[in-house]
Backbone bond lengths (Angstrom), bond angles and torsions (degrees), N, CA, C in turn:
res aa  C-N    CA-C-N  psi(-1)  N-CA   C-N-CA  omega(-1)  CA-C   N-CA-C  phi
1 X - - - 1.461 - - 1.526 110.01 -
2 X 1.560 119.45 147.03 0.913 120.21 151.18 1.580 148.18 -96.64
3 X 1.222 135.33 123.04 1.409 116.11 -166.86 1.855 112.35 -111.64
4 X 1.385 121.21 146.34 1.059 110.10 169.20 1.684 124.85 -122.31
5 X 1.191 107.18 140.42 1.960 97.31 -171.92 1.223 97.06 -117.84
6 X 1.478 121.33 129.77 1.280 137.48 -174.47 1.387 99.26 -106.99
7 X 1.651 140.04 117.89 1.263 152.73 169.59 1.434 100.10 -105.01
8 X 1.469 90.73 144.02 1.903 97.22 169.50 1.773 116.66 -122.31
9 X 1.395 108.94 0.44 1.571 99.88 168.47 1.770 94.90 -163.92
10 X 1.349 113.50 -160.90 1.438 144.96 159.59 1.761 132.05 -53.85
11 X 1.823 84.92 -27.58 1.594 84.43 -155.55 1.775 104.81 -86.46
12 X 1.466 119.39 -153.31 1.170 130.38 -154.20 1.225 105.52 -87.15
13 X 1.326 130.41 -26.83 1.560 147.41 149.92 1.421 112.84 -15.93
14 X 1.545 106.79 -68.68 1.445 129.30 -150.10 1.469 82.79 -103.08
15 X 1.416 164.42 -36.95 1.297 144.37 128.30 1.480 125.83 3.90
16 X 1.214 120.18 -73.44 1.493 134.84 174.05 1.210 110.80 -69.55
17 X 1.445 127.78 -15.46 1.604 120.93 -177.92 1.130 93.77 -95.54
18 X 1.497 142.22 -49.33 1.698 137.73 -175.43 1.860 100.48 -62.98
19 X 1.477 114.57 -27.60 1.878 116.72 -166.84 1.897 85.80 -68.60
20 X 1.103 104.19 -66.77 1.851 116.52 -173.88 1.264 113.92 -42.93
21 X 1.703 107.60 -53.95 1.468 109.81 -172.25 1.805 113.21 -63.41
22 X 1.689 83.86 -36.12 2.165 86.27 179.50 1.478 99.75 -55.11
23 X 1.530 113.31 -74.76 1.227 98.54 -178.23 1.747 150.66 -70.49
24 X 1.273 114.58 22.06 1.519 139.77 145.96 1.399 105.20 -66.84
25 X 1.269 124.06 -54.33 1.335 128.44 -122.18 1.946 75.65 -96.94
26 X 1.040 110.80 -53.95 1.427 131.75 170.68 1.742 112.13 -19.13
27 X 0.985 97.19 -67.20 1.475 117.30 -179.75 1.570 120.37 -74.86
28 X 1.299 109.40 8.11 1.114 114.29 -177.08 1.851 108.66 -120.90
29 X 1.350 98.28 -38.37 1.414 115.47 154.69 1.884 80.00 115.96
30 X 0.983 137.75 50.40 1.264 95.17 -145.43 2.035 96.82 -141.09
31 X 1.367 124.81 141.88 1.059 128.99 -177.40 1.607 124.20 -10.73
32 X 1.155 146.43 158.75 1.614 102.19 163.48 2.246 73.91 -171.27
33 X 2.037 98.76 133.04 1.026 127.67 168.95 1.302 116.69 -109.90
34 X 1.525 121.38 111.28 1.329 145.35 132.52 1.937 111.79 -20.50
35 X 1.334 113.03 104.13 1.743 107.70 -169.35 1.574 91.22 -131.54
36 X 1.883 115.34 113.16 1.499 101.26 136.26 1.221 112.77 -145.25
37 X 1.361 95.18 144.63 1.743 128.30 -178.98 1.754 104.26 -74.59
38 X 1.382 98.10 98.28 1.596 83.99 162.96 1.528 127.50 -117.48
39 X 1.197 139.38 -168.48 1.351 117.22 172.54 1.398 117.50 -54.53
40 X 1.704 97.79 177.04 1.263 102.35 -160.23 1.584 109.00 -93.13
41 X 1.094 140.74 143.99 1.723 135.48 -158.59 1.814 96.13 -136.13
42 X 1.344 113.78 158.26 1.471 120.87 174.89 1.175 105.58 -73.35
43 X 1.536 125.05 -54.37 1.245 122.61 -160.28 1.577 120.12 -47.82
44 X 1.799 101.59 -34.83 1.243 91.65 -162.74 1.447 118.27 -116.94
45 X 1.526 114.81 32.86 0.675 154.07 172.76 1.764 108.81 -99.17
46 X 1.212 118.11 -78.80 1.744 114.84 173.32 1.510 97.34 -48.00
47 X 1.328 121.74 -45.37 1.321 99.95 -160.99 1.111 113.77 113.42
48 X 1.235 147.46 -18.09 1.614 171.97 -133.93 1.311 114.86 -66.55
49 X 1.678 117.43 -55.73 1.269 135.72 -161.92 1.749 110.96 -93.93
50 X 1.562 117.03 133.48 0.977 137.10 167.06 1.377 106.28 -79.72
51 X 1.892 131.42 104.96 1.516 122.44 153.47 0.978 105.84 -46.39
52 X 1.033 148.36 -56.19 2.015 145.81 -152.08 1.404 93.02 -53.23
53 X 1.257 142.20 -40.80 1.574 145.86 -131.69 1.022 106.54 -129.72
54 X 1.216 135.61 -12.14 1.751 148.45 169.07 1.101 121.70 -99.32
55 X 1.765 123.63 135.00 1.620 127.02 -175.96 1.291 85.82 -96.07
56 X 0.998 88.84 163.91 1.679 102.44 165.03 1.236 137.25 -78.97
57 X 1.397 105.79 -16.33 1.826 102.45 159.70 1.819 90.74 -63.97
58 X 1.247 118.19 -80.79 1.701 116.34 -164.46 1.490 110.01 -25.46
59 X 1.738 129.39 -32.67 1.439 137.10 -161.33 1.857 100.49 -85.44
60 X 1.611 85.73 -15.08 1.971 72.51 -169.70 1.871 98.05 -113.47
61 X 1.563 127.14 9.36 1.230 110.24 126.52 0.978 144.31 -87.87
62 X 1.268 136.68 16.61 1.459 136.72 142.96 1.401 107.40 -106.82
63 X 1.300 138.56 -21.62 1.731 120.17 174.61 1.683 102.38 -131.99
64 X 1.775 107.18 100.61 0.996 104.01 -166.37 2.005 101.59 -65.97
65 X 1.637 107.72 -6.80 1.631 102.03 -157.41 1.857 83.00 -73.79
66 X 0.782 150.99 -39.76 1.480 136.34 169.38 1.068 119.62 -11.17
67 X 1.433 121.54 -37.28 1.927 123.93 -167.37 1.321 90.86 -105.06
68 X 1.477 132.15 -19.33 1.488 117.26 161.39 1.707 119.61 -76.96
69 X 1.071 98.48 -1.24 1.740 92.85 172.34 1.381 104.21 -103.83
70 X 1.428 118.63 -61.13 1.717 114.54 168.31 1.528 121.00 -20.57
71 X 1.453 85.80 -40.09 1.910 93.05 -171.10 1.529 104.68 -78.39
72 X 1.559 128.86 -55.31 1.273 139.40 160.41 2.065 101.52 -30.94
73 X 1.287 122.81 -67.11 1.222 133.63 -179.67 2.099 109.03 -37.90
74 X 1.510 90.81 -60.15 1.456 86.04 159.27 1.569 137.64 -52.24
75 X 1.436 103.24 -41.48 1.880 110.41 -165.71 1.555 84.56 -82.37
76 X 1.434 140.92 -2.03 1.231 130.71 -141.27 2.500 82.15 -118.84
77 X 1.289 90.50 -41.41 1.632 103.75 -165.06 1.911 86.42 -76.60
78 X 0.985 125.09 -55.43 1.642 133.16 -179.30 1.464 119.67 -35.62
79 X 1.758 109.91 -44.17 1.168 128.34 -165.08 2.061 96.76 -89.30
80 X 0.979 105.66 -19.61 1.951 122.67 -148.82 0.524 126.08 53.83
81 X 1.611 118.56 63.23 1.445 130.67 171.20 1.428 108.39 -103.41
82 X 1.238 118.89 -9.87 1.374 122.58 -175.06 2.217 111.69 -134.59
83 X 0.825 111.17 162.53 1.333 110.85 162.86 1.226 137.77 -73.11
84 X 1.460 115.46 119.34 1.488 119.85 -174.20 1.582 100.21 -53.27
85 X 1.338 105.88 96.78 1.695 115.26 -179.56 1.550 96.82 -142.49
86 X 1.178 105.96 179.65 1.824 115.31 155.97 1.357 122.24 -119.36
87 X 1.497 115.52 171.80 1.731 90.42 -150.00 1.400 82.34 -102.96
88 X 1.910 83.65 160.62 1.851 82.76 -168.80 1.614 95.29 -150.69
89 X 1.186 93.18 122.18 1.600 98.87 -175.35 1.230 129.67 -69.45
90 X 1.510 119.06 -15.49 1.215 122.67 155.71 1.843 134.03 -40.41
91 X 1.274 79.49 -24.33 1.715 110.01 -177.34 1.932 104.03 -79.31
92 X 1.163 101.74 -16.36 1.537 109.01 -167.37 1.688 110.91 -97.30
93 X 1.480 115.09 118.70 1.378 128.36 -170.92 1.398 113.19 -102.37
94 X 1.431 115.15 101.09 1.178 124.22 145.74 1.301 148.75 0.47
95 X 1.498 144.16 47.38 1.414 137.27 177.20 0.941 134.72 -32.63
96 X 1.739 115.13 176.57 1.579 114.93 134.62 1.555 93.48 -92.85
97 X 2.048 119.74 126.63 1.002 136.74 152.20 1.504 96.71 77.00
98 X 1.506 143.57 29.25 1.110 147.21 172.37 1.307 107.11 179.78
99 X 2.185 92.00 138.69 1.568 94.98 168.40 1.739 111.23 -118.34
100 X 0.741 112.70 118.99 1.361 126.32 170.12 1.781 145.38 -76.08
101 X 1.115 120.71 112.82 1.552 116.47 179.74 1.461 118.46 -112.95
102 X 1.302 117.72 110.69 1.672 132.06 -167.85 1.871 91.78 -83.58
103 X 0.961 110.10 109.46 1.943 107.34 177.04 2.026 99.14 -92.08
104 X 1.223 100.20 149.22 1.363 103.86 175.69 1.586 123.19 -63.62
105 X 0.852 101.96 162.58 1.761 96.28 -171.16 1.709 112.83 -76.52
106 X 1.028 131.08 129.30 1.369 152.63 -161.63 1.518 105.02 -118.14
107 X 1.720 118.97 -33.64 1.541 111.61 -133.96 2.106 74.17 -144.73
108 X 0.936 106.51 -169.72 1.778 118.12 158.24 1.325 105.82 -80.97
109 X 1.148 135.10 -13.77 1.443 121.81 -167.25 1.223 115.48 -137.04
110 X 1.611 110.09 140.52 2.090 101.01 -174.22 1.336 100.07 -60.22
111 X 1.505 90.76 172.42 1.375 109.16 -178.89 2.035 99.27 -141.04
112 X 1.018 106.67 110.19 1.852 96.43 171.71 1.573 103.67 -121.25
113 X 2.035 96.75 165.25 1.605 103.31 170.47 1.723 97.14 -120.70
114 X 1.629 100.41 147.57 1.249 103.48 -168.36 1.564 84.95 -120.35
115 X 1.738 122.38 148.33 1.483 121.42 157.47 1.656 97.24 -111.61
116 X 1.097 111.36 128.92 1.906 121.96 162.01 1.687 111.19 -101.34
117 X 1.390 109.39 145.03 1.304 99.83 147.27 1.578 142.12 -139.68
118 X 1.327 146.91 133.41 1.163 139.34 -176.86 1.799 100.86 138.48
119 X 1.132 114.57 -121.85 1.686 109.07 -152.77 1.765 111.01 -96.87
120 X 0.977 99.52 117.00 1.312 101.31 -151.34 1.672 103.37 -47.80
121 X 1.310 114.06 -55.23 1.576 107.33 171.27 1.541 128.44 -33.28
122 X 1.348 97.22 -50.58 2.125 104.30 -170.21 1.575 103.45 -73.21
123 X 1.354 116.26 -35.02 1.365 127.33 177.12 1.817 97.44 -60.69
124 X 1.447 100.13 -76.52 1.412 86.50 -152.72 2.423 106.16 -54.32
125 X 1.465 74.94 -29.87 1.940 66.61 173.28 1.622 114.70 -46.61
126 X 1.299 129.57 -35.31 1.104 143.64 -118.57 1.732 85.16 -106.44
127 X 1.346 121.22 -46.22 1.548 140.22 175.48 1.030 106.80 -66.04
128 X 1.334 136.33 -37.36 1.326 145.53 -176.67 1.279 140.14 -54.45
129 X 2.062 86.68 -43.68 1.677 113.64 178.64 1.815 97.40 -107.21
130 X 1.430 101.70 1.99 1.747 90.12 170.49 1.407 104.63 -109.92
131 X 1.017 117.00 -9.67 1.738 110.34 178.60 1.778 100.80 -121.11
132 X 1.093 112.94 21.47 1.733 103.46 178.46 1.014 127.53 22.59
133 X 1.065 138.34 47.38 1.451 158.17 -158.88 1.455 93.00 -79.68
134 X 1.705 111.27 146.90 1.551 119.74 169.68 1.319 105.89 -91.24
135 X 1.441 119.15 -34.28 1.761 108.94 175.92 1.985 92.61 -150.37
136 X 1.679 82.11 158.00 1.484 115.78 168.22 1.569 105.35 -92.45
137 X 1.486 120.49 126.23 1.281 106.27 149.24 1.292 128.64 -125.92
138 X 1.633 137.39 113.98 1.460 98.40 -126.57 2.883 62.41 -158.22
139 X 1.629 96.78 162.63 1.170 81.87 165.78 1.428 142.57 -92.03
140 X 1.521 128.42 155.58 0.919 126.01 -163.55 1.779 120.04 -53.60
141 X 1.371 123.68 124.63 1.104 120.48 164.94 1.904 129.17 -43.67
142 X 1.672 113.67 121.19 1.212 100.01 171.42 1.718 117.70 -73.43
143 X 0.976 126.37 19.44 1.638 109.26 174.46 1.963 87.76 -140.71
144 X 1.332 93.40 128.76 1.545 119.16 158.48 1.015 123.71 -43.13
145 X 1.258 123.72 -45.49 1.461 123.26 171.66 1.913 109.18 -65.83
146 X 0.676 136.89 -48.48 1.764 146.87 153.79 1.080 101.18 -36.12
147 X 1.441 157.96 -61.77 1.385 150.50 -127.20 1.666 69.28 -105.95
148 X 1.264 133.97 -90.23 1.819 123.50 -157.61 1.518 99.89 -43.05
149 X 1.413 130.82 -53.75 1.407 110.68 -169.45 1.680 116.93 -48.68
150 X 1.886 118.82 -45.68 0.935 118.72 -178.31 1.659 126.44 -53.88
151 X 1.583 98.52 -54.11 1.481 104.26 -178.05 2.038 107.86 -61.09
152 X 1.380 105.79 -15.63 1.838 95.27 -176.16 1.422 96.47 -92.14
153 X 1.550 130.19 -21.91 1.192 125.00 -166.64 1.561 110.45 -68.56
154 X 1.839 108.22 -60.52 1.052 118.29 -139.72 1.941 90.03 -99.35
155 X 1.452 103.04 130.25 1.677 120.30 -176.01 1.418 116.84 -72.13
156 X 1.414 121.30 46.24 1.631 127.96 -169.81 1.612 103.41 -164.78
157 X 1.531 108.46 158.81 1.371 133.63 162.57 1.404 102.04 -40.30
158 X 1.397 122.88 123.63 1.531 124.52 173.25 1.663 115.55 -129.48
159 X 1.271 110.46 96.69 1.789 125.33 174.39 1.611 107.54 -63.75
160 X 1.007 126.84 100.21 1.807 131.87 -171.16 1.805 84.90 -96.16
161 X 1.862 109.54 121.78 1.269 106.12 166.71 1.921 113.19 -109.39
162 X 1.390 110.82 134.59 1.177 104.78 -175.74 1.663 107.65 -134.12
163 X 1.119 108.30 121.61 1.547 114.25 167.67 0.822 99.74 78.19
164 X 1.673 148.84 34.34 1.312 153.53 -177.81 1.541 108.81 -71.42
165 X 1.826 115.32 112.75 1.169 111.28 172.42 1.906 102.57 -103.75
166 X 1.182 96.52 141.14 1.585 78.38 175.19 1.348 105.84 -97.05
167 X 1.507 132.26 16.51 1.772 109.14 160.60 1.442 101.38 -123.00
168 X 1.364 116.83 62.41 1.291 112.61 -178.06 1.884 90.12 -125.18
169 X 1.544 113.97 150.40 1.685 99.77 172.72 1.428 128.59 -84.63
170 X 1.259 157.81 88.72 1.083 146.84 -109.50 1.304 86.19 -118.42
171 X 1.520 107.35 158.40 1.299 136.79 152.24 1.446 150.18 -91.22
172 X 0.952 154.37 91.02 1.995 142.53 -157.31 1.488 86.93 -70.36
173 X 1.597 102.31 147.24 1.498 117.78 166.78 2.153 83.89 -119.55
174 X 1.118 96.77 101.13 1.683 96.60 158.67 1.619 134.01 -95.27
175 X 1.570 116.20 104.75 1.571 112.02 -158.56 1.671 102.75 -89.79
176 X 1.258 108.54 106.20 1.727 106.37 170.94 1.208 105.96 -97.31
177 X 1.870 96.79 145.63 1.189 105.85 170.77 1.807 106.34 -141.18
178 X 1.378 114.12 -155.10 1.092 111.86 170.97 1.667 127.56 -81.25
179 X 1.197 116.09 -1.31 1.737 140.61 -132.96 1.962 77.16 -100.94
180 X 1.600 94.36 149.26 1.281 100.46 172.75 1.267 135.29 -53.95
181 X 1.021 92.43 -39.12 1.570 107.48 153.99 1.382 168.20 12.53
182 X 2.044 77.06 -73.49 1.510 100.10 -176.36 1.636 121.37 -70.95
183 X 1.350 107.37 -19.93 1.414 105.66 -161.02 1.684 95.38 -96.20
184 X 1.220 152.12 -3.43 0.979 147.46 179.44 1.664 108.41 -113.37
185 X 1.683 110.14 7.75 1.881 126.34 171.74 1.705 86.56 -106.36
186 X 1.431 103.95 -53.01 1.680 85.23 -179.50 1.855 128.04 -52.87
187 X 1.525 107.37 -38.83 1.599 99.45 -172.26 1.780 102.12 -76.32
188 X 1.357 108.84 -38.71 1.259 104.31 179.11 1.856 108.98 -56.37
189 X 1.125 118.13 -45.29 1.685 105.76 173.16 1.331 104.98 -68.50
190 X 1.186 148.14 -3.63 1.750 139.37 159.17 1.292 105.48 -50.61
191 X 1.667 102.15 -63.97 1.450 129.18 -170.57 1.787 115.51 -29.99
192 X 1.576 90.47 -74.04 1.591 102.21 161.56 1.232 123.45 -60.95
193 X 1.253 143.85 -44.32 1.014 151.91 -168.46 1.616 98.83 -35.73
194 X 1.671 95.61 -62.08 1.267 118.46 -162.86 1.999 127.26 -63.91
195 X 1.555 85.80 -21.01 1.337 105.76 177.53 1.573 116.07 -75.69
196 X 1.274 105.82 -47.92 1.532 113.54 157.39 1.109 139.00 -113.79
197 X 1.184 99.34 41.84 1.585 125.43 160.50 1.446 120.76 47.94
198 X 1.767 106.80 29.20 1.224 122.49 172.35 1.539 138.69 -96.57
199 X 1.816 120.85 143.66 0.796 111.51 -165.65 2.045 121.67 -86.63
200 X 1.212 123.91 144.50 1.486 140.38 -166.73 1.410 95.90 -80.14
201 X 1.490 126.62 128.91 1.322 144.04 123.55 1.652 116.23 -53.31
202 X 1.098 163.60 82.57 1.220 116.08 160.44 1.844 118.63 -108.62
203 X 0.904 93.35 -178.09 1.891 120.65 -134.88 1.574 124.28 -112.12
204 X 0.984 128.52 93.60 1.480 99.15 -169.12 1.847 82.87 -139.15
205 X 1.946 105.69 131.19 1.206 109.84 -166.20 2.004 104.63 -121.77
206 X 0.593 114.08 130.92 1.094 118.34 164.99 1.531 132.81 -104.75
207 X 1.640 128.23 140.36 1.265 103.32 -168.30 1.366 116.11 -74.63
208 X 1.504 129.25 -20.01 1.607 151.98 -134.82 1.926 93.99 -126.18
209 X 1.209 124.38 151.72 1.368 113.16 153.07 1.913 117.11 -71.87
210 X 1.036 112.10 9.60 1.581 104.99 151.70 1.168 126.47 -114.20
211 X 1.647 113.76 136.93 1.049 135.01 137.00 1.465 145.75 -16.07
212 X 0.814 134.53 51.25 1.869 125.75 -167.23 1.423 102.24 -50.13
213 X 1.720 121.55 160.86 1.258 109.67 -171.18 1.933 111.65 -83.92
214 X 1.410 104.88 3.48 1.661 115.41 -176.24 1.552 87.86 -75.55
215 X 1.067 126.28 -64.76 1.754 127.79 168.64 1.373 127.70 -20.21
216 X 1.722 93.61 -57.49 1.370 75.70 -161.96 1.760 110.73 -106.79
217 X 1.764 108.31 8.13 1.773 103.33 169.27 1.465 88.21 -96.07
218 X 1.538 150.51 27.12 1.565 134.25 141.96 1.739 102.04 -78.12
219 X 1.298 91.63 -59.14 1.614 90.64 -166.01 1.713 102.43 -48.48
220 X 1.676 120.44 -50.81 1.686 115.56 173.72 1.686 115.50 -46.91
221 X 0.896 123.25 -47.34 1.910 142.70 163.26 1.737 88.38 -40.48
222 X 0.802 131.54 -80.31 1.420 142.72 -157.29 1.610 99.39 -55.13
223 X 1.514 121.11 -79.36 1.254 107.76 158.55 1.491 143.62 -24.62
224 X 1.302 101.17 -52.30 1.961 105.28 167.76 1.192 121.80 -77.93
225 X 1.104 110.83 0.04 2.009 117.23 174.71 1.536 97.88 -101.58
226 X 0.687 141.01 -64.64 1.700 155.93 -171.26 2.002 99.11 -60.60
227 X 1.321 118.14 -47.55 1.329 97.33 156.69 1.672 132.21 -65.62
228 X 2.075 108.08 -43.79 1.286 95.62 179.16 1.511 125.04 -72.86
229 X 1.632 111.13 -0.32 1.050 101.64 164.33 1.835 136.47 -91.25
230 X 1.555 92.12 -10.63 1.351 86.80 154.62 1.735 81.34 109.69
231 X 1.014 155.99 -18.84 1.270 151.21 -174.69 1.730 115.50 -76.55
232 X 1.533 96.65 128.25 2.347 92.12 -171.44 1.677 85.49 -72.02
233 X 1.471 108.17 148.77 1.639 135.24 161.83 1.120 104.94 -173.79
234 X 1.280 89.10 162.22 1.777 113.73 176.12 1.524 111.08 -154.36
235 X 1.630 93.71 148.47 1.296 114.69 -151.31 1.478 110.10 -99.71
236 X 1.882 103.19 157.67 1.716 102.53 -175.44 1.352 86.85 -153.76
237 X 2.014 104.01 141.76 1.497 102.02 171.18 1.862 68.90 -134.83
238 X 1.444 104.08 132.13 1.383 137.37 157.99 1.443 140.58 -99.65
239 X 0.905 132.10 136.84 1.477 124.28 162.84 1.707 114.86 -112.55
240 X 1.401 76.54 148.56 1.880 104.65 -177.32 1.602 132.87 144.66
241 X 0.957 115.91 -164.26 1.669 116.16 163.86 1.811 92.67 -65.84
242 X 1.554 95.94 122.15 1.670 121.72 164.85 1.347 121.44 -51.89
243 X 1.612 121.52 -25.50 1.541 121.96 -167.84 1.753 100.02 -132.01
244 X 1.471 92.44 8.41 1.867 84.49 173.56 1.872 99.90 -105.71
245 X 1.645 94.76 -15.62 1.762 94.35 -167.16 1.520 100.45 -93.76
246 X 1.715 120.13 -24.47 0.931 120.86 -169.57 1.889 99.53 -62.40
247 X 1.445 113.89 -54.05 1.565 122.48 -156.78 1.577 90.97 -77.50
248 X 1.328 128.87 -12.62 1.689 124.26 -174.62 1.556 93.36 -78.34
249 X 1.340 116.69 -48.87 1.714 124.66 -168.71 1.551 104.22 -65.87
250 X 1.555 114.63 -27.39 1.484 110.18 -165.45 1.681 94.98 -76.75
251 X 1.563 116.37 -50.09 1.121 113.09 -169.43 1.518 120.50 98.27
């Protein structure tokens, strides 16, 4: 599998989204790209600049996103996700419209840093269909209107992280339904579950107090997988609006 984590700066935000995303990505065994979009710059755009021939102080006045990957490179070497090395731009490959750093393998699975630049949407689409990624995990947008544009835009699994503490004990809210879906949301919540050693809700809502029988042998499926795999949950079949009971249950 492939995974991709989209960061947008330095701060404590984008900390907990690279801590979460390593360990998802971890448990899956599975590829995992470092992505940030920063503004858009001339240089790297014409094309102009030789990495071989540039230090990296000179690389981070014209692309300040350089000190956002160094910095990512660090939280990435801290955690051991990366090699106790220093970052070295020589190591960094040149695109069309992306620069890229392939780090040596540390773990079973690559690990690269990508720099983009210009609109954060077309860009990150743009990474998406060049690295085929199975999911984005990247943080949650503050405006509503952004979070629907993203998830209709971008053609992949998208993990929205919000308010992520990492010493807090977390919970999965898992929503089954009848939708193709469900059974490839259920193993993936095992997956995690298991990584942080958290316990599963899962969910199955209906708008009506009935059940159809597509309802309720997912939600039984859901139950007998989640026991033989050995993961604690407990189960809820509800009625009501699906996305007013879902965010009431999340809390």
């Amino acid at each position: 599998m492939k995974f991709l984590i989209a960061i947008k700066n330095t701060k404590e935000e984008s900390k907990n989204i690279l801590e979460i995303g390593c360990k998802i990505a971890e448990g899956f065994s599975a590829d995992l790209t470092i992505c940030y979009i920063g503004k858009q710059s001339k240089a790297l755009i014409e094309g102009d600049v030789n990495l071989a021939r540039k230090t990296l102080s000179e690389w981070n006045i014209h692309h300040p996103g350089l000190e956002v990957l160094e910095w990512a490179f660090n939280i990435l070497k801290e955690k051991g996700f990366a090699p106790n090395s220093d970052f070295d731009v020589e190591n960094l490959v040149e695109e069309k419209g992306r620069i890229r750093m392939v780090l040596p393998k540390t773990t079973n699975y690559q690990i690269g840093l990508v720099l983009r630049e210009g609109d954060l949407l077309s860009e990150l689409n743009k990474e998406v269909k060049y690295g085929n990624f199975d999911i984005i995990i990247m943080g949650s947008p503050h405006r509503k209107r952004m979070t629907n544009k993203i998830s209709q835009f971008l053609d992949t699994s998208i993990f929205f992280v919000k308010n992520f503490n990492p010493n807090w004990n977390y919970k999965i809210l898992l929503c089954v339904d009848d939708s193709r879906a469900t059974k490839r949301a259920v193993i993936l919540s095992t997956r995690i579950s298991k990584q942080f050693d958290a316990e599963i809700t899962s969910l199955t809502v209906s708008k009506t107090s009935f059940f159809g029988k597509g309802y309720r042998n997912a939600h039984v499926w859901a139950e007998r997988y989640l026991k033989r795999i050995g993961i604690p949950f407990n189960s809820k079949l509800l009625s009501g609006n699906p996305v007013e009971v879902f965010v009431n249950e999340a809390g």
